[in-house]
C-alpha positions, -999 to +999 in steps of 0.1 A: +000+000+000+028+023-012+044+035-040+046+014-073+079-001-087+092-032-098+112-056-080+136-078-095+148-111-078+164-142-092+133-162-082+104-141-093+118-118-123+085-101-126+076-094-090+063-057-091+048-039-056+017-023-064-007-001-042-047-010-037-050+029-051-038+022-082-052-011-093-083+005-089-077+035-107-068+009-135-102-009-129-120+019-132-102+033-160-113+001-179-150+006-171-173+020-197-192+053-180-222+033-171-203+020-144-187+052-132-215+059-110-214+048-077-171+049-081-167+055-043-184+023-029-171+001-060-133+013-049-145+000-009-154-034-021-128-036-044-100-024-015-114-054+010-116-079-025-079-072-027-070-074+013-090-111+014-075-126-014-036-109-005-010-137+008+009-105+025-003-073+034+024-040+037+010-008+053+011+015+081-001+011+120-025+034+115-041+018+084-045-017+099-073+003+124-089+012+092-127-003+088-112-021+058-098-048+078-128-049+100-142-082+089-108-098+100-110-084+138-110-111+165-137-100+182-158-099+150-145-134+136-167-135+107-135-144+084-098-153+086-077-133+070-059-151+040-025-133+051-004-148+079+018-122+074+016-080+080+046-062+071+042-030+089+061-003+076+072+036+097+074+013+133+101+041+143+068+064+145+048+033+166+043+042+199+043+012+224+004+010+227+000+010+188+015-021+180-017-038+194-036-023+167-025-050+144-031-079+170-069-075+166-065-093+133-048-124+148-025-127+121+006-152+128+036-127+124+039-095+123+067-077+111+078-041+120+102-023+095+121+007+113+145+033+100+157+052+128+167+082+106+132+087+109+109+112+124+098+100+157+064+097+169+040+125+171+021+130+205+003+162+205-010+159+242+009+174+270-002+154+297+009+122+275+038+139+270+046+143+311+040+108+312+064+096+289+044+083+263+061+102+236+086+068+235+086+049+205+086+015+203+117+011+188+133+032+213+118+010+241+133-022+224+164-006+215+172+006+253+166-030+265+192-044+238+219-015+239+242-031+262+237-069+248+259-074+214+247-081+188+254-118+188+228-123+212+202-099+203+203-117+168+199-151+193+171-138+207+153-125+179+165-160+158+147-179+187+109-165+188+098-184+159+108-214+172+088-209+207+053-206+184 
């Protein structure tokens, strides 16, 4: 759910990343006029078509709260998600508390891409500010592996799979 561009690999010499946005904009661009009408609820159905039938989804925190990915909520249950996998991407702007968003879904793994050149998260409330909310996740994770070396953070992080 990003920007579009090809990816090359060995394996797969035609993989290509594509967003929801603009495989509907090429849908629709297909459509005879007749079926312009009603564009805005087509593009809804067609988003949620694409998220069932996706083997892995990439996005944002904030966009797995989105109702899009309400029929896969736990507490809902009226479908699986077809994904066991969620790439999420901007974690360095996660704060602790948001990476439950994704958990509703009850997806399998759940990866979290950081670049800690970036921004960090923005918390506009003072009070959440006095009560140091304004850490990242990243940040939080990184403090409690700072003095380890590397060896065994990569020993940790190697392990959790295997405890599933």
């Amino acid at each position: 759910m990003g920007r579009d561009e090809g990816l090359s690999t060995p394996n797969e010499p035609c993989l290509q990343r594509i967003s929801i946005e603009t495989i509907i904009e090429q849908i629709f661009n297909e459509d005879p006029p007749l079926l312009q009408r009603n564009r805005a609820k087509r593009a809804q159905g067609l988003k949620q078509l694409l998220i069932e039938e996706a083997d892995i989804v990439v996005c944002t925190l904030n966009y797995c709260g989105n109702s899009q990915f309400d029929p896969f909520c736990l507490a809902r249950q009226s479908q699986r998600p077809s994904f066991d996998c969620l790439i999420v991407d901007e974690a360095s702007q996660c704060l602790e508390i948001d990476v439950f968003i994704p958990l509703r879904l009850g997806i399998r793994h759940i990866l979290l891409v950081h670049d800690p050149e970036q921004l960090p998260p923005t918390v506009i409330s003072n009070r959440a500010l006095n009560a140091k909310f304004s850490q990242s996740l990243m940040e939080r994770l990184y403090s409690l592996f700072k003095s380890n070396n590397l060896i065994s953070v990569l020993n940790i992080v190697s392990a959790l799979p295997a405890k599933d």
